[in-house]
C-alpha positions in Angstrom: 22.1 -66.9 -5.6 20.7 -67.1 -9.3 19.4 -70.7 -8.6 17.4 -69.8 -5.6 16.0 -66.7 -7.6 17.7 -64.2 -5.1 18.4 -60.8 -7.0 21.9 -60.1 -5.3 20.9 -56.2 -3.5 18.5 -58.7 -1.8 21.0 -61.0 -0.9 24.0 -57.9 0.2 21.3 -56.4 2.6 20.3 -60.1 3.9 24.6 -60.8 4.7 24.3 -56.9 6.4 21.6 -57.5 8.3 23.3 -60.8 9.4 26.1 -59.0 10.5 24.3 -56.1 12.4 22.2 -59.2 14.7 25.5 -60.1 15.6 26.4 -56.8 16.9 23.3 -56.5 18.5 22.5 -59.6 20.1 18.9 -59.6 19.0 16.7 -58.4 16.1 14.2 -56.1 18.4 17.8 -55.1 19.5 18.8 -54.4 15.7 15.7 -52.6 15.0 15.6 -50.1 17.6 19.4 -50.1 16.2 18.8 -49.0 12.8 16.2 -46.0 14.0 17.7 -44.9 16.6 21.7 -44.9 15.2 21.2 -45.1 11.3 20.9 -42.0 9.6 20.5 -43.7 5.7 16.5 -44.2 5.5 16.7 -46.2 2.2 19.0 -48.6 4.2 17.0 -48.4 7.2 13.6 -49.4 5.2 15.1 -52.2 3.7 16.9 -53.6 6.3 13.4 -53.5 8.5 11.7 -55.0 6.3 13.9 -57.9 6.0 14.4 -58.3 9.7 9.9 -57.7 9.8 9.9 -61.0 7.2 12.2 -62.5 9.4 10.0 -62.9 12.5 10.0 -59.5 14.5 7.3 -57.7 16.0 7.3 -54.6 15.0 3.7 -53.7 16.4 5.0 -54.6 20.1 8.1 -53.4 19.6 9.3 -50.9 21.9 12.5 -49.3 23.3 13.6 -47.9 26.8 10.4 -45.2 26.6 8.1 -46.6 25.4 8.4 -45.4 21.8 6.8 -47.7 19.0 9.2 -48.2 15.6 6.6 -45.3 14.0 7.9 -42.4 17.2 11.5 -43.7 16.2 10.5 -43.1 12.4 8.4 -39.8 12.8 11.3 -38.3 15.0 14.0 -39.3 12.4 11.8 -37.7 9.6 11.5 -41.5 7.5 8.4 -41.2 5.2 8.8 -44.3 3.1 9.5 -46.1 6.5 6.3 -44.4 8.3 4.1 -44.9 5.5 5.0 -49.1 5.6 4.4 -49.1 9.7 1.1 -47.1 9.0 0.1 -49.4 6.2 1.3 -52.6 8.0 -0.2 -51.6 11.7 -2.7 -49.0 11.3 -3.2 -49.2 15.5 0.4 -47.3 15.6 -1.0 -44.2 14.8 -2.6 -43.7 18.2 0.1 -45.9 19.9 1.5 -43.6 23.0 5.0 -43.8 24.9 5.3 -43.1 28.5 4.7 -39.7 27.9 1.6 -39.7 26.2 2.7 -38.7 22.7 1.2 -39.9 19.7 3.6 -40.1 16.6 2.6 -37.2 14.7 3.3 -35.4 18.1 6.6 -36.6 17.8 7.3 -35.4 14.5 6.1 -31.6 15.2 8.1 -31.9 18.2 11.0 -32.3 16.7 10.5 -30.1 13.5 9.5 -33.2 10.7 7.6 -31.6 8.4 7.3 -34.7 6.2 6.5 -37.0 8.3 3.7 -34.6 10.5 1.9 -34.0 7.2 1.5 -37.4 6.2 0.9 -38.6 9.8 -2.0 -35.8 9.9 -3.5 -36.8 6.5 -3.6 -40.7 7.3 -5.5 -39.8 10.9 -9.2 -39.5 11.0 -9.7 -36.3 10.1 -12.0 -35.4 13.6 -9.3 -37.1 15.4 -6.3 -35.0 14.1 -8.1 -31.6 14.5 -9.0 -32.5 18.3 -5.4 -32.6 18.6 -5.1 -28.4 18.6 -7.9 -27.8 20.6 -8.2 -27.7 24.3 -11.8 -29.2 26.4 -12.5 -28.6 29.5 -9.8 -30.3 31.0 -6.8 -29.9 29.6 -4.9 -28.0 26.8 -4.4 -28.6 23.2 -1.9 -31.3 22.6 -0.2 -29.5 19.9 -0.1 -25.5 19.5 -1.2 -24.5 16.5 -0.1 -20.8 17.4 3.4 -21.9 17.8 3.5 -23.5 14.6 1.7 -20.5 12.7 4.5 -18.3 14.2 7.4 -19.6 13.5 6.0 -20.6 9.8 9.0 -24.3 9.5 6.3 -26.6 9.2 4.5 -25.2 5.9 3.4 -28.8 5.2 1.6 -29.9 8.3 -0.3 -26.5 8.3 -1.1 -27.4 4.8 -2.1 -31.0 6.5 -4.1 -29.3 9.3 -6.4 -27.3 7.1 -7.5 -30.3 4.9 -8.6 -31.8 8.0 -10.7 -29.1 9.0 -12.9 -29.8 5.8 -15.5 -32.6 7.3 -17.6 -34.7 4.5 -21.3 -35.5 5.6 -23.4 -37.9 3.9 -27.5 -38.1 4.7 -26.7 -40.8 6.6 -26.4 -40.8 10.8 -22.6 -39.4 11.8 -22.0 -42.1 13.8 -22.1 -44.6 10.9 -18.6 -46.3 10.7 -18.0 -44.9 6.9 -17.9 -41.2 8.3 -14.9 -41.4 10.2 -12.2 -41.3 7.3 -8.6 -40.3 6.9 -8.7 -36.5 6.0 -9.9 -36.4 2.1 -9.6 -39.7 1.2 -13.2 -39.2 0.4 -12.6 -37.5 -2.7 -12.3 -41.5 -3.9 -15.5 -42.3 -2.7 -18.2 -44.0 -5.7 -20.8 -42.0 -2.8 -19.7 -38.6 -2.7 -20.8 -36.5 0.3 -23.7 -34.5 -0.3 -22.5 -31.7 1.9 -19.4 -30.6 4.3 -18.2 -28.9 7.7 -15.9 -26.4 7.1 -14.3 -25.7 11.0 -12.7 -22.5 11.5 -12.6 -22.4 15.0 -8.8 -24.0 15.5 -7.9 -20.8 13.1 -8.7 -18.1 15.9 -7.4 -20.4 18.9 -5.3 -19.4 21.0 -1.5 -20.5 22.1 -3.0 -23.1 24.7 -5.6 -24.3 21.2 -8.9 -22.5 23.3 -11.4 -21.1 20.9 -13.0 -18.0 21.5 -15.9 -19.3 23.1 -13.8 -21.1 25.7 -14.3 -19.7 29.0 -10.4 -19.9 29.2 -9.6 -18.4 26.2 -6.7 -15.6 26.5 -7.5 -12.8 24.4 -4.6 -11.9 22.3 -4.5 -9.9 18.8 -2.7 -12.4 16.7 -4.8 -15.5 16.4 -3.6 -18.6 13.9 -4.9 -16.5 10.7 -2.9 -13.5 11.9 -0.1 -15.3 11.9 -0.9 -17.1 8.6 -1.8 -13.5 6.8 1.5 -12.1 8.1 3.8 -15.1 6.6 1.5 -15.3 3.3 1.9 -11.8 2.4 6.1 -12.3 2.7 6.3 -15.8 1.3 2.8 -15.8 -1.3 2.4 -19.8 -0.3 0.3 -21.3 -3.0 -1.3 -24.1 -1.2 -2.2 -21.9 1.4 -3.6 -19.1 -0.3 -5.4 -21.2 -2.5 -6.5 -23.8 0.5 -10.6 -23.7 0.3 -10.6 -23.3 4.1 -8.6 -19.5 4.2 -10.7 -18.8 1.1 -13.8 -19.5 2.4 -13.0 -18.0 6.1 -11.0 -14.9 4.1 -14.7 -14.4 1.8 -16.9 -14.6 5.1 -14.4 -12.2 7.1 -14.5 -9.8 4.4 -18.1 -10.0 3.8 -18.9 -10.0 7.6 -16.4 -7.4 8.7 -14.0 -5.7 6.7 -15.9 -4.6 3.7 -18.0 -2.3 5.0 -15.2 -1.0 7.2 -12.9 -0.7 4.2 -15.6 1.2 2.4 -15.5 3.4 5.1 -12.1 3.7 5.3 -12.1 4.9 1.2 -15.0 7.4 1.9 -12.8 8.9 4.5 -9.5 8.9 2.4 -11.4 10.5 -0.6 -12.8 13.5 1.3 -9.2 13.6 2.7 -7.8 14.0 -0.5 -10.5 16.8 -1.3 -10.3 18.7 1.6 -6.3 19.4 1.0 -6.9 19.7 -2.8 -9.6 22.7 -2.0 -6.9 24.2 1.4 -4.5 24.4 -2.1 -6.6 25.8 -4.6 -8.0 28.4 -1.8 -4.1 29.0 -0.7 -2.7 29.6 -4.7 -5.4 32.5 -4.9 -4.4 34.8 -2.0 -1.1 36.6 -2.4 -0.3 35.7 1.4 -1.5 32.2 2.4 -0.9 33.4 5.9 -4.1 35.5 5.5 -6.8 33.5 6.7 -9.0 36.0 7.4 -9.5 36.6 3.6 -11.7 33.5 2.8 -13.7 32.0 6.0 -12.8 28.2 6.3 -9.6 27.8 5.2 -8.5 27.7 8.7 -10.9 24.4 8.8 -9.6 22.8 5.9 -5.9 23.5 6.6 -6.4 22.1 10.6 -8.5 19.0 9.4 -5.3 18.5 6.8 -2.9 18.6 9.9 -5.0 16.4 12.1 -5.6 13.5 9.6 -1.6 13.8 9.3 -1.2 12.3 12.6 -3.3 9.3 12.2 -0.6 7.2 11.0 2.0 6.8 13.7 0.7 3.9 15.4 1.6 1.6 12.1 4.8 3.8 11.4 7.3 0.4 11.3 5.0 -1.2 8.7 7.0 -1.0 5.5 3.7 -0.7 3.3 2.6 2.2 5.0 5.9 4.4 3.4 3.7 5.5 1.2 1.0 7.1 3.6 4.3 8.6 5.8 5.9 10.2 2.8 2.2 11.8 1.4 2.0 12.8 5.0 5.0 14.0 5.6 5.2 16.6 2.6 1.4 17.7 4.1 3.2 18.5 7.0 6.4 20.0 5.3 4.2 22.5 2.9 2.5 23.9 6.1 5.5 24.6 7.8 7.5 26.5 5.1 4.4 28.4 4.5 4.4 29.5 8.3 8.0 30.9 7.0 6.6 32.3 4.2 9.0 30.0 1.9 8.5 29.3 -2.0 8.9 25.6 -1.6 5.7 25.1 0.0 4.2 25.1 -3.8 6.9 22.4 -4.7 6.3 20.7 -1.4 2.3 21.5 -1.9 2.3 19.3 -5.6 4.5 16.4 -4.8 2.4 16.6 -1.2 -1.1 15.9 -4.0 1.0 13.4 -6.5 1.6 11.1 -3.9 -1.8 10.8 -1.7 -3.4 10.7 -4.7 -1.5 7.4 -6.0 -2.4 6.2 -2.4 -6.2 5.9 -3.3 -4.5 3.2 -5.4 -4.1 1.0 -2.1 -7.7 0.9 -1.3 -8.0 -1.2 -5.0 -8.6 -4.6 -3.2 -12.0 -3.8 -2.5 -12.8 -4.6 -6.0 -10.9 -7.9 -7.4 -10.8 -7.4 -11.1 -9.9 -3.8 -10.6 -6.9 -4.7 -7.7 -5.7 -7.3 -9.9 -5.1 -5.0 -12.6 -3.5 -1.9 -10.8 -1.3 -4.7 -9.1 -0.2 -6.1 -12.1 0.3 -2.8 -13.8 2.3 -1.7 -10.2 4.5 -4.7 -11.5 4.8 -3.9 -14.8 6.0 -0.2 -14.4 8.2 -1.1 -11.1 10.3 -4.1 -13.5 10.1 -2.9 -17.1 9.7 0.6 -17.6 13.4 1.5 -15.6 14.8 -0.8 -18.4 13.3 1.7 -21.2 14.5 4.2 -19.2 17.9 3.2 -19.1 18.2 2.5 -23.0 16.5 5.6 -23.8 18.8 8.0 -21.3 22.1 6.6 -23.0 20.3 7.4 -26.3 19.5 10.9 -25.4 23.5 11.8 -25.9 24.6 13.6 -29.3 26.1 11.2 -32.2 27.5 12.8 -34.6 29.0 10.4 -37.4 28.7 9.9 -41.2 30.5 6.7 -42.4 30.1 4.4 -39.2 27.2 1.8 -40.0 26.9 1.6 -36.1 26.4 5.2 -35.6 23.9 5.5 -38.6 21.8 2.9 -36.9 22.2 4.5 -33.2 21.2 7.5 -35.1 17.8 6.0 -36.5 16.8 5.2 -33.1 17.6 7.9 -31.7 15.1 9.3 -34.2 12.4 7.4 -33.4 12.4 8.3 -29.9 13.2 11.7 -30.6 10.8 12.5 -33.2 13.0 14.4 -35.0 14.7 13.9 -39.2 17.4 12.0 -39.6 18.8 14.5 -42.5 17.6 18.1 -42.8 17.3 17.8 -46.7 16.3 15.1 -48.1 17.3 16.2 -51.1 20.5 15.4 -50.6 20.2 11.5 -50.3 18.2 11.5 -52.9 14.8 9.6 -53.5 16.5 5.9 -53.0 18.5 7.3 -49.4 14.8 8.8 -48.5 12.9 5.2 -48.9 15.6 3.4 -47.4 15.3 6.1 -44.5 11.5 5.0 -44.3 12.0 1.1 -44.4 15.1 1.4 -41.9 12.8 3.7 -39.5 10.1 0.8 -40.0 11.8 -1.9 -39.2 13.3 -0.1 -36.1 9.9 0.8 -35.1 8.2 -2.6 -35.5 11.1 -4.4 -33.7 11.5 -1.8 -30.3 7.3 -2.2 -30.2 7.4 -6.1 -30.5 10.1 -6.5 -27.7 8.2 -4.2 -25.8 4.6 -6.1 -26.0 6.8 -9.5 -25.8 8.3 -8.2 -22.4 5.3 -6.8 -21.1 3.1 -9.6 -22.2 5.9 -12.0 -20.7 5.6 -9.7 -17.7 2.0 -9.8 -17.2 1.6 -13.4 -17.2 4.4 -13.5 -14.7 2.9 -11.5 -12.1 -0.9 -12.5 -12.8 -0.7 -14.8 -10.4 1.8 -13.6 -8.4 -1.3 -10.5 -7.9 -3.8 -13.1 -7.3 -2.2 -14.4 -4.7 -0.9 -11.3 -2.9 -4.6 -9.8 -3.2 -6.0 -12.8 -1.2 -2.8 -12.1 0.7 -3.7 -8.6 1.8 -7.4 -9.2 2.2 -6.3 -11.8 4.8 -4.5 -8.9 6.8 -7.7 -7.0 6.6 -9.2 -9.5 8.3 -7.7 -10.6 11.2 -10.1 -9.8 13.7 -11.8 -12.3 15.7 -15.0 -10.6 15.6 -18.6 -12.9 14.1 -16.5 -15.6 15.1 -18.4 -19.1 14.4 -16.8 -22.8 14.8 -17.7 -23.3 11.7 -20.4 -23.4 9.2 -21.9 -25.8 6.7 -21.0 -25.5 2.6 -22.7 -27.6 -0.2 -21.0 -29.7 -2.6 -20.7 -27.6 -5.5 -19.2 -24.7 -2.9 -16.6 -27.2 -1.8 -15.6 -28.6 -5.3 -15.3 -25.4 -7.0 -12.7 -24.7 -4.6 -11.1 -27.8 -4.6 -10.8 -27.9 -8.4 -8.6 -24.3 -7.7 -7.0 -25.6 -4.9 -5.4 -28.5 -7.3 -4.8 -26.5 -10.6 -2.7 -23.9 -8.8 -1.0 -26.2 -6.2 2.4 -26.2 -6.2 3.1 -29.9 -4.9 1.9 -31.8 -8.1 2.4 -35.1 -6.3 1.4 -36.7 -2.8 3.3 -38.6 -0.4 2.9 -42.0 -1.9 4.8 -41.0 -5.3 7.7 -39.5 -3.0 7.6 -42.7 -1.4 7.5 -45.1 -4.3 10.7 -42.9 -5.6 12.8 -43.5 -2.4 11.7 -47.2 -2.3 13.1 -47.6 -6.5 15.8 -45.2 -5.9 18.6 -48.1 -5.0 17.0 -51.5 -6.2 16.7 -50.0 -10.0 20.5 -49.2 -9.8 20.7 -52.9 -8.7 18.8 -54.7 -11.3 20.8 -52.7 -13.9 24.3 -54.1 -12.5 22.4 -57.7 -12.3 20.9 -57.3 -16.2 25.2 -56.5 -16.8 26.4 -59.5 -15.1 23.7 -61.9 -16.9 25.3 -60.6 -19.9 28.6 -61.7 -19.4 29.9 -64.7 -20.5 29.8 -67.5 -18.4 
């Protein structure tokens, strides 16, 4: 073995495979074999490989369907092993069994995330996006709705919006250097000058029709929907951050919802004056049954009831509590005033406390100023209940003289009070009084350091937690089909900008070839180490 220069995990997997053609009669037999009844895909790679070196076909290889070794691979979720088909026979990527199904439809069949993503990203990039929309004769091939919804396949949605991202050069489109995996230009010496950015597969519906399809069902959740709705539980990075949501999220808001939105905050302000003046005007008569007193309060106090009722067509949405509770005291203070009951005034205050923090929600309109109010939300909800806690067991009375621990409860206590911690200072003395002073001090500049160190350790916690759950919630005011376009055009700079975000804030800091590479090494570096201990033994 070491005269013939064989390292010996060569030569065990050489004796396996041996054995398995055996079993198997053949070695096309012993392929289909190891992908169909092998589960161990470091094994399985290996093993092919060996039997691919030893004469077998793998591009004509097929089994009882029609499936090529990449379908067999794609359905058993093997990305080292697809990624050495794809590289070895590029034509198996549009390879078809019997019923029509390309590979990557094999994989999002049957749930591979993996392997869809990588199958997506080594496809033309025109070619993969045709694959969820529908022509004129038939439907999509894959559903992008379906995947949207049930929100498994995270990666090859990931895979699908880079492919909606289309480079052009000044050159002719038909030019064989335009059709190009999906972003494999970014490694181009001639850089697009422009690009495509297609939005149309996002509005599609379940059969992959676009709005301007003659066929198209109507139905509210689109694609995007369905996207906004799992961002704003999960807060995906890579698809917040994605330039094609951005840029479709920007031109929805700047189409659509921001001048509705702006309405939307008129209307909630005049709502909040109107009930602010029915008080005010109620508070100065001695009845506030009387309405015959003051001429319009019967106005204010039946626009106050009526704006009440707009919210029961979202009443299961959890972030609407807020609006129901506000609403619901509104409704609560009129009613124990027709029964002439005190607790209209307490019902009447909390009734003003709480719509007025729900002007807060209308903060995404502005970014710098939602960012903030979201991030101090986070702050007060996490850290102040802490404070709270410490500063409610403080509140008891110590009383104690000798104990060191009580003396230095006792000095807190006295800080948060306010209040001496002796009643003469004469009677400590001058030394008792400055050590007093220090001790208060140091208590003072250690409580306020934690509490900048927490909140600062806070902030930068949530800061981008809030950035993403902005672009989150301005997603779901968005989701309306309405100025739809396929797509539009975006210069370079537009595209790169995004791009540069897009890879600062990713969370998947490295691409399928890396994971590869790791799965290929994982076994033969374990290998070579028990070889280097043999070679040191002596002979």
């Amino acid at each position: 073995m070491r005269e013939k220069g064989i390292e010996r995990d060569q030569a065990m997997d050489s004796v396996r495979v041996q054995r398995l053609i055996k079993v198997c009669d053949t070695k096309e037999n012993t392929v289909l074999y190891l992908l169909e009844e092998w589960n161990y895909e470091p094994q399985v790679y290996r093993f092919i490989k060996l039997l691919r070196d030893g004469g077998v076909d793998l591009a004509t290889l097929r089994d009882f369907v029609h499936n090529t070794a990449l379908h067999l691979a794609a359905k058993n979720n093997y990305v080292a092993l697809a990624e050495f088909l794809v590289t070895s026979y590029p034509g198996m990527l549009l390879a078809t069994n019997c019923q029509g199904e390309l590979p990557v439809e094999t994989a999002i069949a049957h749930g591979q995330d993996d392997v869809g993503a990588f199958l997506i990203r080594r496809m033309d990039h025109r070619r993969a996006a045709r694959l969820f929309k529908a022509n004129q004769q038939r439907k999509a091939a894959i559903s992008l709705m379906r995947i949207t919804e049930k929100f498994t396949l995270q990666k090859t949605i990931l895979a699908v919006l880079d492919c909606l991202i289309s480079p052009r050069w000044p050159h002719p489109p038909c030019l064989p250097s335009d059709s190009v995996p999906c972003l494999s230009w970014q490694s181009f010496q001639d850089t697009p000058t422009h690009f495509y950015v297609t939005y149309d597969i996002l509005e599609s519906d379940v059969n992959g029709r676009c709005p301007d399809h003659p066929q198209y069902e109507f139905t509210p959740k689109s694609c995007y929907y369905n996207l906004a709705k799992h961002c704003q539980q999960t807060l995906n990075k890579d698809i917040l951050n994605h330039p094609v949501i951005q840029m479709l999220t920007s031109r929805k808001w700047e189409k659509y919802a921001l001048f509705w939105f702006r309405v939307r905050t008129l209307n909630y302000i005049i709502f909040l004056s109107v009930f602010s003046s029915s008080m005010i005007l109620a508070v100065q008569l001695s009845d506030p049954l009387d309405y015959k007193a003051l001429k319009g309060r019967s106005v204010l106090d039946t626009w106050c009831i009526v704006m009440t009722l707009e919210p029961h067509e979202y009443m299961l949405d959890i972030f609407n509590y807020l609006d129901l509770s506000g609403y619901s005291l509104i409704l609560a203070t009129f009613i124990l005033r027709y029964f002439k009951e005190d607790l209209q005034w307490i019902f009447g205050s909390l009734a003003i406390l709480v719509n007025f923090i729900g002007i807060f929600k209308y903060s995404i309109g502005l970014r710098e100023t939602g960012l903030y109010i979201k991030c101090l939300a986070t702050v007060i909800y996490k850290d102040i209940p802490r404070f709270l806690i410490v500063f409610s067991l403080l509140r008891n009375d110590i009383n104690c003289t000798t104990d060191i621990a009580c003396v230095m409860v006792a000095g807190v206590m006295t800080w948060l009070e306010g209040s001496a911690v002796v009643s003469n200072v004469k009677s400590v003395g001058m030394l008792g009084a400055f050590l007093i002073i220090i001790f208060m001090m140091a208590v003072s500049i250690i409580l306020l350091n934690i509490l900048i160190a927490q909140l600062s350790l806070t902030y930068e916690m949530v800061q981008e937690e809030s950035l993403l759950c902005f672009t989150a919630r301005r997603m779901q005011a968005n989701c309306r089909k309405k100025y739809f376009i396929p797509g539009e055009l975006k210069t370079k700079e537009e595209v790169e900008d995004l791009m540069h975000i897009f890879k600062e804030k990713s969370d998947t800091k490295q691409f399928f070839s890396d994971k590869v590479k790791q799965i290929q090494q994982r076994f033969p570096t374990t290998m070579k180490v028990n070889i280097n201990k043999l070679n040191d033994l002596p002979k």
